[in-house]
C-alpha positions in Angstrom: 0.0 0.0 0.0 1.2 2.8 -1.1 0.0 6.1 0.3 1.1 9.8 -1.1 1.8 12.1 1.5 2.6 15.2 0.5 5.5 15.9 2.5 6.3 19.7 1.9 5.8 21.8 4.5 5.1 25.0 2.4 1.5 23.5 1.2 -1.4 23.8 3.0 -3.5 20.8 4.1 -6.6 19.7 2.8 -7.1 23.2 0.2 -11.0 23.1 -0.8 -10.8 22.3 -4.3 -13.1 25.4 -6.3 -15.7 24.1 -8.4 -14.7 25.4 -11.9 -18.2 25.1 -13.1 -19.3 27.3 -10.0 -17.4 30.2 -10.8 -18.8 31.2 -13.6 -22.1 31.4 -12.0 -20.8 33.4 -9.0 -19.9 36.1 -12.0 -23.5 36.0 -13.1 -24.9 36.3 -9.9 -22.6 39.7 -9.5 -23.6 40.9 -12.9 -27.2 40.2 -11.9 -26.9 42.5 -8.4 -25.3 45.2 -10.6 -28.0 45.0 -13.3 -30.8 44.7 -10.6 -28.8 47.1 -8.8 -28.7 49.4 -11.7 -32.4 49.2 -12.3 -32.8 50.2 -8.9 -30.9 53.3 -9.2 -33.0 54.2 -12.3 -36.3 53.6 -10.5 -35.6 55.7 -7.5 -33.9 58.3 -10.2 -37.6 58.3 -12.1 -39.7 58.3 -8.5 -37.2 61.5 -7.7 -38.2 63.3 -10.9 -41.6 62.3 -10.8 -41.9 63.3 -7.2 -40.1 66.6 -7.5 -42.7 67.4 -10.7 -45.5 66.6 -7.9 -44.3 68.9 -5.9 -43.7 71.8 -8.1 -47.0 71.4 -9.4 -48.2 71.5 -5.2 -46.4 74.7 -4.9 -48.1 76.3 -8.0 -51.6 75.2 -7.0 -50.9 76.5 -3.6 -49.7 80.0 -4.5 -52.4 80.3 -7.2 -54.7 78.9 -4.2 -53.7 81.8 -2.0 -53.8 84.4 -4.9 -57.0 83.3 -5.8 -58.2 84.0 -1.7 -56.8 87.4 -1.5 -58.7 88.3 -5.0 -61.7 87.2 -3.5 -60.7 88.8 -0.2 -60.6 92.3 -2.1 -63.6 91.8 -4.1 -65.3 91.3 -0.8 -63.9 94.6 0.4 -64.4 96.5 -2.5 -68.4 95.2 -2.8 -68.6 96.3 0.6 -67.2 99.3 0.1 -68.6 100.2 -3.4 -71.8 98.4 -3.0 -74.3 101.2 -2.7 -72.6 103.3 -5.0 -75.7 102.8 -7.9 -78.0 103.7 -4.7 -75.9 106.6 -4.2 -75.4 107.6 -7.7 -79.4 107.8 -7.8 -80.2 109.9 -4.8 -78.3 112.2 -5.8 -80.4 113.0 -8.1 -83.1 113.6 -5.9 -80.7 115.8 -3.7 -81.0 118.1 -7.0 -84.6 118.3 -7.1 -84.6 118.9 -3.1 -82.0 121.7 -4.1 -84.0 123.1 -7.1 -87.3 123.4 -5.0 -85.4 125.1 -2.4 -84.4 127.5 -4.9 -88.1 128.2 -6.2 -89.9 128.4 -2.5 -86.9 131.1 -1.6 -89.5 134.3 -2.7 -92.8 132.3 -1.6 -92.8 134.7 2.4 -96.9 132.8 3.2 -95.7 129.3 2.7 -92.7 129.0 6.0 -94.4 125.7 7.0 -93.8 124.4 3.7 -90.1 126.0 3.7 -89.3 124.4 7.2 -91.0 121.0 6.3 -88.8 121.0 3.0 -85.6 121.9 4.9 -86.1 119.0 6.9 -86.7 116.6 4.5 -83.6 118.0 2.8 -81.5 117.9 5.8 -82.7 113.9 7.1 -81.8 113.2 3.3 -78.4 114.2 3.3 -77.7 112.9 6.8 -78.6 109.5 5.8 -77.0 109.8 2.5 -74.0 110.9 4.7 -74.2 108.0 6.9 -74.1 105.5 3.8 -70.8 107.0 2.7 -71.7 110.1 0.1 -69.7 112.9 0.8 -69.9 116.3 -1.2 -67.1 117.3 -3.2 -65.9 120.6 -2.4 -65.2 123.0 -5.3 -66.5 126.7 -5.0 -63.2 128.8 -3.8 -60.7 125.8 -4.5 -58.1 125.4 -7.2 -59.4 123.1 -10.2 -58.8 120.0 -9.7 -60.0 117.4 -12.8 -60.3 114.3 -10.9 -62.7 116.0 -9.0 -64.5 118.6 -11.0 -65.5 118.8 -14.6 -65.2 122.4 -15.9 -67.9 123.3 -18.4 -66.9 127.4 -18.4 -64.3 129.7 -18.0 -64.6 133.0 -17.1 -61.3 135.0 -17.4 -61.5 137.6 -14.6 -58.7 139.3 -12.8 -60.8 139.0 -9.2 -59.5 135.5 -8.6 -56.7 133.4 -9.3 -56.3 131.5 -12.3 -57.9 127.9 -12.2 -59.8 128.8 -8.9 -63.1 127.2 -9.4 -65.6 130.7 -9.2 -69.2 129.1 -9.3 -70.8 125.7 -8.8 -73.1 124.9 -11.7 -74.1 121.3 -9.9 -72.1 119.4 -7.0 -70.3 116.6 -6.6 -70.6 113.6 -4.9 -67.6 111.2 -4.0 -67.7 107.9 -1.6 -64.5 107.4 0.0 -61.8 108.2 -2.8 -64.6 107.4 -5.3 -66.0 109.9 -7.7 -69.4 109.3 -8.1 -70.2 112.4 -10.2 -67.5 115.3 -10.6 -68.7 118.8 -9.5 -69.5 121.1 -12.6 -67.9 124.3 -12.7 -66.8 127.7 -13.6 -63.1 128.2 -13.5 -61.5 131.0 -13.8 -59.0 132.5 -16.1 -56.8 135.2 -17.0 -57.7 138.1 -18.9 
């Protein structure tokens, strides 16, 4: 009986012999991890953008969201504040006629009762419209001004500077920093 021993010190006992055919598929496996590996990369890549596109498009909708609530927030004010302007703009008509019949009962001396009962009408009337908002423009003895008055004459004159307003024709009526109807005047100018 013959045994081989392998007598050199140098070599290492008992080495596990590789399996050449196993190799190979260790190789694939790796390739596999980096291709899977790979594909993993380019799916969380994609998820990023598509994410990110998500959220741009939040951020859009939630600005346009909050302009859209302070338009509505000022068109709220503004209704409030401007909503009984065509009210407004109508009574003052009727202010003219109260001012017109004023005019005409001036020479009537029998009918005081009638004077007095007018005035008061007149007066409740422009409280009320005064309470809603209407103010009177002021004109007569001020310096022209054409967001506020509309001048229909000119007078030149040397009595008063030029573009002082020197008669009211009709008043003005304004609500807040609202025009509702321009005063109409006579301005004056030089000679």
């Amino acid at each position: 009986m013959s045994h081989k021993h392998n007598n050199n010190p140098f070599k290492k006992d008992a080495e596990p012999e590789v399996n050449k055919a196993e190799q190979p598929a260790d190789a694939e496996q790796k390739d596999e991890e980096k291709a899977s590996e790979s594909q993993e990369t380019t799916e969380t890549n994609k998820l990023q953008e598509e994410y990110d596109k998500l959220n741009q498009q939040y951020i859009r909708l939630a600005a346009d969201f909050d302009n859209y609530r302070k338009r509505q927030e000022q068109e709220r004010e503004s209704l409030l504040k401007y909503g009984a302007e065509n009210a407004l703009k109508k009574m003052t008509e009727i202010l003219d006629n109260f001012e017109r019949g004023e005019k005409a009962l001036e020479n009537v001396e029998d009918c005081q009762k009638v004077k007095d009962s007018f005035n008061l009408v007149h007066k409740q009337v422009l409280e009320t419209l005064h309470k809603l908002g209407l103010e009177e423009i002021e004109a007569e003895g001020k310096e022209f001004d054409p967001n506020f008055h509309d001048a229909v004459m000119q007078t030149p004159t040397n009595e008063h500077p030029e573009h002082t307003i020197i008669n009211v024709l009709q008043k003005g009526y304004k609500m807040g920093d609202k025009v509702l109807r321009p005063s109409l005047v006579n301005v004056a100018t030089a000679e």
